[in-house]
C-alpha positions in Angstrom: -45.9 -42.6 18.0 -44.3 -39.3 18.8 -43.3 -36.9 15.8 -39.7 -36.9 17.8 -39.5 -41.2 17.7 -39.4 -42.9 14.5 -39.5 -46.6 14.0 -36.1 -48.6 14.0 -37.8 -50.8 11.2 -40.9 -49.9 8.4 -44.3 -51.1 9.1 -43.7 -55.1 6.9 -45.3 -58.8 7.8 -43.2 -59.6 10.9 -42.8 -63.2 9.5 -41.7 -62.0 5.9 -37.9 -62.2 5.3 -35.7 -59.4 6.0 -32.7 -60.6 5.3 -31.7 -64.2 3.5 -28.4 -65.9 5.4 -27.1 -68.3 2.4 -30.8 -68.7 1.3 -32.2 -69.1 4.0 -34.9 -66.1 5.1 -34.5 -64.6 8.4 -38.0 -62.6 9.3 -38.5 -59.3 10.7 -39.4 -61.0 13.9 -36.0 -63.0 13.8 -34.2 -60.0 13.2 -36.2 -58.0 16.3 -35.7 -60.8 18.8 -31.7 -60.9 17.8 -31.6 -57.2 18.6 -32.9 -57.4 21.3 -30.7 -60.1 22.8 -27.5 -57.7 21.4 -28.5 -54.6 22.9 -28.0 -55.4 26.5 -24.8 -57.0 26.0 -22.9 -53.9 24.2 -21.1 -51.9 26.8 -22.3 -48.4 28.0 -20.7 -45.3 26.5 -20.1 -45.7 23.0 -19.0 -44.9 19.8 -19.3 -47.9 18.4 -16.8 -48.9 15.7 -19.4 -51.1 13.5 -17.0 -53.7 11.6 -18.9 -56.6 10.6 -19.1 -57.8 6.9 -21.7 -60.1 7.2 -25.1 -58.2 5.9 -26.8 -59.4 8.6 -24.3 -58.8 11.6 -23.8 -55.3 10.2 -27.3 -54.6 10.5 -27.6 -56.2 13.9 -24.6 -54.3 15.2 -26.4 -51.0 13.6 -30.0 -51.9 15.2 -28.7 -53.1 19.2 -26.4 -49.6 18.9 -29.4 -47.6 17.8 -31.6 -49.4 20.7 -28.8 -47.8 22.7 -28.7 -44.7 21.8 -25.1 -45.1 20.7 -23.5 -43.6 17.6 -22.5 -46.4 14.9 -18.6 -45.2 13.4 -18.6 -46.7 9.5 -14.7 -46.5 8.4 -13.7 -46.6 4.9 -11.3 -49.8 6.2 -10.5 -52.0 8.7 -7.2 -51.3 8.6 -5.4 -51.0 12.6 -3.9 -47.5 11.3 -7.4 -46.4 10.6 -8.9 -47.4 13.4 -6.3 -46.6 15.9 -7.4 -42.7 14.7 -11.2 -43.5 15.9 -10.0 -43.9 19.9 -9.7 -40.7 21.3 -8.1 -40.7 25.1 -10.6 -41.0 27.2 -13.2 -42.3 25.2 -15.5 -45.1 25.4 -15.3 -46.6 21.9 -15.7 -50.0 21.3 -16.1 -52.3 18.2 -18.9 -55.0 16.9 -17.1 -57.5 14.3 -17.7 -60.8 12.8 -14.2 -61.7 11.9 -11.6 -62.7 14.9 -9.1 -62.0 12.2 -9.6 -58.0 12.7 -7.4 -56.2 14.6 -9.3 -53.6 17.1 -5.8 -51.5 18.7 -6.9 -49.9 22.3 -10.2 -50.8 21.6 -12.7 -53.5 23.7 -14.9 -56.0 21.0 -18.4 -57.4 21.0 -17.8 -60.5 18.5 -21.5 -61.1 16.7 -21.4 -64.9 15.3 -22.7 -66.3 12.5 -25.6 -68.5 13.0 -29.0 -68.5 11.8 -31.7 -67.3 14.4 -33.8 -69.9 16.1 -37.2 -70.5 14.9 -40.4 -69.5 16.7 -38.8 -66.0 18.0 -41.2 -64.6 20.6 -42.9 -61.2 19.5 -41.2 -57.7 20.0 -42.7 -54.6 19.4 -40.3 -52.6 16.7 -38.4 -49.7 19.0 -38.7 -46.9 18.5 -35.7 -44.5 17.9 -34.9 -40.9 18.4 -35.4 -38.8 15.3 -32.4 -36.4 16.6 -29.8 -38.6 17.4 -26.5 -39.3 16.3 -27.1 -42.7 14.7 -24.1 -42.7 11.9 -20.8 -41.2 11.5 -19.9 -42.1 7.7 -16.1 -41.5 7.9 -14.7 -41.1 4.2 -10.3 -41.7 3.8 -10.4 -37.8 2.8 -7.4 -36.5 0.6 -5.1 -36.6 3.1 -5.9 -40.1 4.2 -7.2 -39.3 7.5 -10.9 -40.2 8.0 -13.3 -37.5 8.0 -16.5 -37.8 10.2 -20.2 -37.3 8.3 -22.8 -37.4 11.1 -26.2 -38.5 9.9 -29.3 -38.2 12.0 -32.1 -41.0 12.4 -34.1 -38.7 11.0 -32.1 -38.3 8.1 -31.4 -41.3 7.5 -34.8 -42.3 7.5 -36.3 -39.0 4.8 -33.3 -40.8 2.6 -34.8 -43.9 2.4 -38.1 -42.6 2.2 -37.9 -40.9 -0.6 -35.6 -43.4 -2.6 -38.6 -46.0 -1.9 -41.1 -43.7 -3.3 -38.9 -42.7 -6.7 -37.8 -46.8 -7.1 -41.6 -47.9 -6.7 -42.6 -45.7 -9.2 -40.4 -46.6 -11.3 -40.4 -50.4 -11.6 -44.5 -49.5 -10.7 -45.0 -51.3 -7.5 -47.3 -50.1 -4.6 -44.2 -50.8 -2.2 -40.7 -52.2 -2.5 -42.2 -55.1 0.0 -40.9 -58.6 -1.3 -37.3 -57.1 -2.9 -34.6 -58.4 -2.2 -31.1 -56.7 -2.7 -27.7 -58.3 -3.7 -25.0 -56.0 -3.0 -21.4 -55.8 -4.1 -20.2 -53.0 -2.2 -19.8 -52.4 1.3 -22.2 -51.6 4.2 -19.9 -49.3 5.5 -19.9 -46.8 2.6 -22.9 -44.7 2.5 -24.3 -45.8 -1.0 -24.0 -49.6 0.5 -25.6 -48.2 3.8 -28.3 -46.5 2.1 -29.4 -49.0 -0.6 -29.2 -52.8 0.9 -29.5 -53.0 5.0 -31.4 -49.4 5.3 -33.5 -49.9 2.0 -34.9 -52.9 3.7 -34.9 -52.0 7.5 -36.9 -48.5 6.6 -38.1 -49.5 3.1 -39.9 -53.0 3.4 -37.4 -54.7 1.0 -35.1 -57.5 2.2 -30.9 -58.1 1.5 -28.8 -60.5 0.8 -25.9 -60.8 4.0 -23.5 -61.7 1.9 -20.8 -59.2 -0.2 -20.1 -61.2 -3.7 -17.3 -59.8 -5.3 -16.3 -62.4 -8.2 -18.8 -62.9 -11.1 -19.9 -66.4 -10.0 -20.2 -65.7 -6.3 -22.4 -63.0 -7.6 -24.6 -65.4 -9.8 -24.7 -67.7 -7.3 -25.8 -64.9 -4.8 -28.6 -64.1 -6.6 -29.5 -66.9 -7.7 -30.1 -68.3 -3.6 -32.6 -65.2 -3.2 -36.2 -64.9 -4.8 -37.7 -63.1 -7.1 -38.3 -60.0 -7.8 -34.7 -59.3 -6.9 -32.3 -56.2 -7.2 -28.9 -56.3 -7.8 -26.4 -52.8 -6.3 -23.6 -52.3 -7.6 -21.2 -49.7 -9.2 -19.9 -49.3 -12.7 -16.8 -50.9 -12.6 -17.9 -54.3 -10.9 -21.1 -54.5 -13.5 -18.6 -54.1 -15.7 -16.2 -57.2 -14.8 -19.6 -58.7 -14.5 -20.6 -58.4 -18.0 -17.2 -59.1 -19.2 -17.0 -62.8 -17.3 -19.6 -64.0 -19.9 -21.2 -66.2 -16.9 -24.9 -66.6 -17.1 -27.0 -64.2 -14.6 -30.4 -64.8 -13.3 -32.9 -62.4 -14.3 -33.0 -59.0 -11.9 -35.7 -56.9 -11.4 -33.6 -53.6 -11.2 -30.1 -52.9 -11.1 -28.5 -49.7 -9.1 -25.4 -48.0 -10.1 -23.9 -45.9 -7.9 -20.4 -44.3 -7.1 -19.5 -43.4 -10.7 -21.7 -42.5 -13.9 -22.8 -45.0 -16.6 -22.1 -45.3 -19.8 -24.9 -45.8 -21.8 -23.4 -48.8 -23.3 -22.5 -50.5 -20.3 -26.6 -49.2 -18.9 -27.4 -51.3 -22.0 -25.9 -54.3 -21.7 -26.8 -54.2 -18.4 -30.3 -54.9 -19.2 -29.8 -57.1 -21.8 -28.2 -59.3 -19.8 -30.4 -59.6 -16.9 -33.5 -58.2 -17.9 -34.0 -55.4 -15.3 -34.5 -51.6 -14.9 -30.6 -50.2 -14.9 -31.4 -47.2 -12.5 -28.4 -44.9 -11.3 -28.6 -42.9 -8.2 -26.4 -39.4 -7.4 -25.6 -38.0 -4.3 -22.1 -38.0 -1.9 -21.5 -39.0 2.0 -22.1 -35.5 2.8 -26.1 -35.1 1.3 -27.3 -38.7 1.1 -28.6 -40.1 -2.3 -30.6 -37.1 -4.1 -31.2 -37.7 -7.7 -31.5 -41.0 -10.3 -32.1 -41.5 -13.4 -32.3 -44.3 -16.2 -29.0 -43.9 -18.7 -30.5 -46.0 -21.5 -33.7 -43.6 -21.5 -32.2 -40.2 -20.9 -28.9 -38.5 -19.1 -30.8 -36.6 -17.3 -31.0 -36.9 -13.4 -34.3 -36.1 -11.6 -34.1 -35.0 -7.7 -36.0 -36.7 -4.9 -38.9 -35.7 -3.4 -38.8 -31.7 -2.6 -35.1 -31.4 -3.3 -34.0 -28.8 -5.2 -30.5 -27.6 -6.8 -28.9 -24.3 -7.7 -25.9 -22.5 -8.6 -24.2 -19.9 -6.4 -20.7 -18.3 -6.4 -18.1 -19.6 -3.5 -16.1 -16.9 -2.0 -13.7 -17.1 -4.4 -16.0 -16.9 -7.0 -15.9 -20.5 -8.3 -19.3 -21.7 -9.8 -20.8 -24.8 -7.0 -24.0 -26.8 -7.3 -26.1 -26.7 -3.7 -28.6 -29.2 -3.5 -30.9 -28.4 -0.6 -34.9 -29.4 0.6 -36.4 -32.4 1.6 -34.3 -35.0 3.8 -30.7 -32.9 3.5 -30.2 -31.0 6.9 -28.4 -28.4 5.3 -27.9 -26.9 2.4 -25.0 -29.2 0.3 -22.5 -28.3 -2.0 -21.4 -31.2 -4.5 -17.9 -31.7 -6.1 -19.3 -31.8 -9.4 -19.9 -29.5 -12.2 -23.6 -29.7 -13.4 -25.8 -27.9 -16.7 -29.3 -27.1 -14.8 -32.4 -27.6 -16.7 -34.5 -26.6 -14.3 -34.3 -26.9 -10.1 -35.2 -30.1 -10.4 -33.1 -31.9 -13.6 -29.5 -31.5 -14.4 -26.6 -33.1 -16.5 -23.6 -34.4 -14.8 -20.6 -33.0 -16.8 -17.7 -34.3 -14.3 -16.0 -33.6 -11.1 -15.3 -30.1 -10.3 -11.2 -31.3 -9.8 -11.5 -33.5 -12.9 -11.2 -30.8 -15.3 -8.0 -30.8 -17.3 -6.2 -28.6 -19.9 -4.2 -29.2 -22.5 -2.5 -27.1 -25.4 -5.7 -25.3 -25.1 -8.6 -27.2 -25.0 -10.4 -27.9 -21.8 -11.7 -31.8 -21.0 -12.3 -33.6 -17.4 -10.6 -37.0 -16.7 -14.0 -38.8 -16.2 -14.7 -37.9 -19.9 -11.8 -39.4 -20.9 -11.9 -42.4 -18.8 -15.4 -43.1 -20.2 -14.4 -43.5 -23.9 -11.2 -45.6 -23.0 -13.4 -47.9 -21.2 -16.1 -47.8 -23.7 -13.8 -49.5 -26.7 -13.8 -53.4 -26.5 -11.8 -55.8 -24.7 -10.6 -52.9 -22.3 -11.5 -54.4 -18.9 -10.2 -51.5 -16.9 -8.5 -47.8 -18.0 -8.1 -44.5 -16.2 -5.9 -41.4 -17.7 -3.7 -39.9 -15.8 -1.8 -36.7 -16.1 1.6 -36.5 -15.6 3.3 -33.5 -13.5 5.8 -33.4 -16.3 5.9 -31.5 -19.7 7.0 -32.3 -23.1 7.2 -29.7 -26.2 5.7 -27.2 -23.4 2.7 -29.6 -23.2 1.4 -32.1 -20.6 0.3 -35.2 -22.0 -2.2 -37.9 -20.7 -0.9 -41.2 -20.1 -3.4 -44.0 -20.4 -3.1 -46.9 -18.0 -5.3 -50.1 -18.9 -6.5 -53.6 -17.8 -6.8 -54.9 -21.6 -4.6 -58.6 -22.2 -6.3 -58.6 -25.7 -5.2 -55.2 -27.0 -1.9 -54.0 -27.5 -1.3 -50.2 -27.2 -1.4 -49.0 -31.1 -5.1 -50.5 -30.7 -6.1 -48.6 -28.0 -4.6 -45.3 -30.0 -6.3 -46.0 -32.9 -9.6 -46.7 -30.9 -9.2 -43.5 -28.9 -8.3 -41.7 -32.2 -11.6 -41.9 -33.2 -13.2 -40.9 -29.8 -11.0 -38.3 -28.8 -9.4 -34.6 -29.9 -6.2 -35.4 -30.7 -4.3 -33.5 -28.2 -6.4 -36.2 -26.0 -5.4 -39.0 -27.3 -2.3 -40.6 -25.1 1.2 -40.8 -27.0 1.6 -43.6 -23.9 -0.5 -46.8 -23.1 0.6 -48.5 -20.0 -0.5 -52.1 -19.8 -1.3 -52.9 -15.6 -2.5 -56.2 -14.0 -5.0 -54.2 -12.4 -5.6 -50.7 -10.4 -6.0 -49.9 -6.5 -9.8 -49.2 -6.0 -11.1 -49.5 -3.1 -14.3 -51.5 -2.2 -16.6 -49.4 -4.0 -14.9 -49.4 -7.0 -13.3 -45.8 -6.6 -10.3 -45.2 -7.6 -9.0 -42.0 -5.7 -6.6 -38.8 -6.9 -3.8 -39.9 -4.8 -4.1 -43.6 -5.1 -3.8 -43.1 -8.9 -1.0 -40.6 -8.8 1.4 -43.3 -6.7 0.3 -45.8 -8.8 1.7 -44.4 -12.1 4.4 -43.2 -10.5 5.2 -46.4 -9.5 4.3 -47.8 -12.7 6.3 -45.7 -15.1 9.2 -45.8 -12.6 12.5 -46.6 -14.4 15.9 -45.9 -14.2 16.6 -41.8 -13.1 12.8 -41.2 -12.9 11.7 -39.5 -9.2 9.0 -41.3 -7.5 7.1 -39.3 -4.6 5.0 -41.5 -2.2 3.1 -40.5 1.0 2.3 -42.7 4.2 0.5 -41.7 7.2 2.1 -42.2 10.9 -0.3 -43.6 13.4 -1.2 -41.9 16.2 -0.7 -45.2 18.4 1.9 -46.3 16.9 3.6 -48.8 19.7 6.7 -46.9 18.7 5.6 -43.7 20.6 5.1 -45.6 24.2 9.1 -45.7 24.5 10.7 -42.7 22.5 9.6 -40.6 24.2 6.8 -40.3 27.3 5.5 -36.9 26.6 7.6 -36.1 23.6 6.8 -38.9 21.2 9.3 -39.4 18.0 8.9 -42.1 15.9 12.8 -43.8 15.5 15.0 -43.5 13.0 15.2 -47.5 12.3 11.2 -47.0 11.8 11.6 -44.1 9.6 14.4 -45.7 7.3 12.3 -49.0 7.6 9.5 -47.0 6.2 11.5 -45.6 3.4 12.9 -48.7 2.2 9.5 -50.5 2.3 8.1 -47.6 0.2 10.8 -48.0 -2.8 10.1 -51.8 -2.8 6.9 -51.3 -3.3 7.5 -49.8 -6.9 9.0 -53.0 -9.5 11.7 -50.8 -11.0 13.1 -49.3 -7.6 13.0 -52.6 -6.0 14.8 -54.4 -9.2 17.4 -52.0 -8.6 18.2 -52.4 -5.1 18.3 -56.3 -5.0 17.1 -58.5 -2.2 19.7 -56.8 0.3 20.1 -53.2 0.0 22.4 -51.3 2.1 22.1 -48.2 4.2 25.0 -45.9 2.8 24.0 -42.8 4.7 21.5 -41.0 6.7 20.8 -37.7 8.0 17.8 -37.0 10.9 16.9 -33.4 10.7 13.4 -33.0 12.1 10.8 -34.8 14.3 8.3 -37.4 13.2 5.2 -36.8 15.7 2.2 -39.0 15.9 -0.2 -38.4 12.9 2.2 -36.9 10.6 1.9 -37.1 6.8 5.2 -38.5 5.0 6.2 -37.1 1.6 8.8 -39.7 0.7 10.8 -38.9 -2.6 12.8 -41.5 -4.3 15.7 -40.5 -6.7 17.4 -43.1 -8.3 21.4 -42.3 -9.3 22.5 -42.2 -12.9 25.4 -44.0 -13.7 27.0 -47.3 -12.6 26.2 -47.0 -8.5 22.4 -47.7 -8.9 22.2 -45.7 -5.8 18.5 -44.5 -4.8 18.7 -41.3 -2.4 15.7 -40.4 -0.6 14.3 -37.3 1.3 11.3 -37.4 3.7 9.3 -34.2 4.3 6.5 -33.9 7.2 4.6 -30.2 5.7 7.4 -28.8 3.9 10.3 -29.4 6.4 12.9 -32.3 5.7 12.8 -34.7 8.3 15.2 -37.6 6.9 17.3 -38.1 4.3 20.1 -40.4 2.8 20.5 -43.5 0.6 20.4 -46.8 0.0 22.7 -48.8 -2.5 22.6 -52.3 -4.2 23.9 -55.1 -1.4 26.2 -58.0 -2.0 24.7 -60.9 -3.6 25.5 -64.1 -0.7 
């Protein structure tokens, strides 16, 4: 084969499983035949948007694209605002799903149905697949909620899985990861799920589960359909709602944590529990996976292959960490602040925007977040710091997911843990926090979220929201000018201050408009900074201000309505 072509699958028994479909195996063969029924039936041009959550269809959808020569979109959602921002005019983007449920606005759709491949599939030869081309475009939500494009050649792609396969061998000391199979809970579309279920077995002999359990017992069960040896990916905080179910687990092979680091408690039970290597990989959507290591053994991370790390001054002169070599195209940045031990091991310390100070003394949030999830019965916790200070001092609130603990528990427990200009003078019991599929839990997401939370009577609350670009809105008002309509805009406003309990308590079932002002444009895409600010005294007004940049587009209030 030609150093520039590069197999679309790893050189595996054509009749071994690649994939299990509610236990039953589907081979290599199965899976070649399938793709290439697909491939002539997608249409010409492309992007494709790939949205299927079945495993299987995912992988199928990846495979007829790649046959193509098409580029495969991953977006962090399926959300019709998110995909809406994928169709540029003119384009020739379409999307592969599983679920008629999903919206697909100004886009055509290939539906992929779920049905096990006939038996006795006639041979194919595995096709081959242009090391340069554009085969993935990971799109991360970004901090403005936009999705942001990461390309990824074929030839990336396939150096990543390469040399995971070589480091997870070695380390559970198999010749090959042939006979694997991976359960996954997180979602093929995120580069971690991407990486280490369909591509770990397409390029790395192993096989995957098609499913996506997300509740303990679906995730049991899940493993429990598939053979031995098995592997189970994951991230932190769904091994740890795992763990805390109590439900019985078949015995694993290895476990991969991703996303997040361990704790080396959690690594522990971990093991304990199902019997398996715990073995945590490190890398972001921009370099691939790059590093691993195994927290119950040592906390320090190892790279891959020839990849190497070093620091180097921005032009600011801020301290980064470049990790650079081997399958990365480029030369990488991470987000993270790292102690070197050489320019192959390093310690994580936290995220380079995690870092926080207070009366003094420096800490980083994911520091803080580890010991509050490290003390019993705390199912779920993040800190959070305020805008606001007290005494001339900001001070952390702790939010958790803990029915069993009250508040002066969780003090004491952190008491112990903690400095005490750390320790929260505030514990804010929640039903449960906005992560996303992975198990993230982003900046922004977290900063509405306690704002929301702690909302009460004359506290501000500032929420953002994102303006399609296609919203239908823009067709009428106006053709060449588009404005998004007042009615939208107030509609948007109100929504927002029902969203947060104390805001909507205070407005009742039927609020009423009592005055708005329009003062600047809406376009398509804008970012909306909507500020909430509940009235003192007996009106239990709520004015409101919208902002687009800096600029106030809207503003006016809204005022408790008549009970019927």
């Amino acid at each position: 084969m030609s150093p520039e072509l590069l197999p679309l699958l790893a050189d595996r028994d054509p009749d071994a499983p690649l994939a299990w479909r509610a236990g039953v195996p589907v081979s290599a063969r199965a899976f070649l035949a399938d793709v290439a029924r697909l491939a002539p039936q997608l249409p010409d041009g492309g992007p494709v948007v790939n949205l299927c959550t079945d495993r299987y269809a995912f992988a199928l959808g990846l495979a007829a694209a790649l046959v193509r020569g098409q580029t495969s979109l991953l977006p962090p959602d399926a959300r019709p605002d998110t995909l809406a921002r994928l169709v540029e005019p003119g384009s020739r983007t379409y999307a592969v799903l599983d679920d008629t449920g999903i919206e697909t606005p100004g886009m055509p759709r290939v539906q992929i149905e779920h049905r096990l491949p006939p038996a006795g599939a006639a041979p194919q030869a595995v096709p081959a697949i242009a090391g340069s081309l554009h085969a993935v475009s990971l799109l991360t939500s970004g901090s403005t909620g936009t999705p942001q494009p990461h390309a990824k050649s074929w030839k990336t792609l396939v150096g990543d899985v390469a040399a995971a396969v070589g480091r997870l061998s070695e380390l559970l000391g198999r010749r090959s990861l042939a006979g694997l199979t991976l359960v996954a809970t997180v979602p093929v579309q995120h580069s971690y799920g991407l990486e280490s279920s369909a591509l770990l077995a397409m390029l790395g002999g192993a096989a995957f589960d098609s499913g996506r359990p997300f509740f303990p017992a679906d995730v049991a069960q899940a493993l429990a359909s598939v053979p031995q040896p098995r592997a189970l990916v994951t991230t932190p905080f769904h091994l740890k709602t795992l763990l805390l179910s109590g439900i019985a687990l078949p015995p694993v092979d290895l476990i991969l944590s991703a996303t997040a680091p361990l704790s080396p408690q959690l690594a522990a039970q971990a093991e304990q529990a199902m019997g398996g290597q715990m073995i945590e990989i490190y890398g972001s959507t921009e370099s691939g996976q790059v590093a691993t290591r195994r927290p119950t053994r040592s906390e320090v991370w190892e790279t891959f292959g020839e990849i190497r790390v070093h620091a180097e001054h921005d032009a600011e002169g801020a301290e980064r960490f470049v990790f650079a070599g081997d399958f990365v195209p480029e030369p990488t940045p991470m987000a993270d602040v790292l102690e070197l031990v050489d320019d192959r091991r390093f310690r994580l310390l936290g995220r380079a925007n995690d870092l926080i100070h207070v009366a003094g003394r420096r800490s980083s949030l994911g520091y803080l977040n580890h010991h509050l999830n490290s003390i019993p019965a705390v199912e779920d916790g993040a800190f959070w710091l305020p805008d606001d200070v007290t005494d001339g001092v900001v001070r952390p609130v702790a939010f958790v997911v803990a029915p069993a603990l009250d508040a002066h528990a969780i003090i004491a427990a952190l008491r112990e843990r903690l400095e005490a200009v750390f320790v929260p003078r505030r514990v804010v019991h929640v039903h449960a926090f906005p992560r996303e599929g992975t198990g993230k839990l982003t900046a922004r997401a977290l900063r509405e979220f306690a704002l929301a939370q702690l909302a009460s009577d004359g506290t501000p609350v500032q929420l953002t929201h994102e303006v399609p670009v296609d919203h239908p809105a823009f067709a009428g008002h106006f053709p060449g000018q588009p404005l998004l309509p007042g009615a939208l805009l107030l509609a948007e406003v109100l929504e927002a201050a029902q969203g947060v309990p104390a805001l909507a308590a205070r407005l009742g079932p039927r609020p009423t408009l009592a005055a708005a002002k329009f003062l600047a444009p809406v376009r398509p895409g804008s970012t909306l900074r909507i500020d909430l600010n509940p009235e003192s005294g007996a009106s239990r007004g709520l004015r409101f201000e919208v902002r687009v940049a800096e600029v106030v587009a809207a503003s006016g209030r809204w005022t408790p309505g008549s009970t019927p």
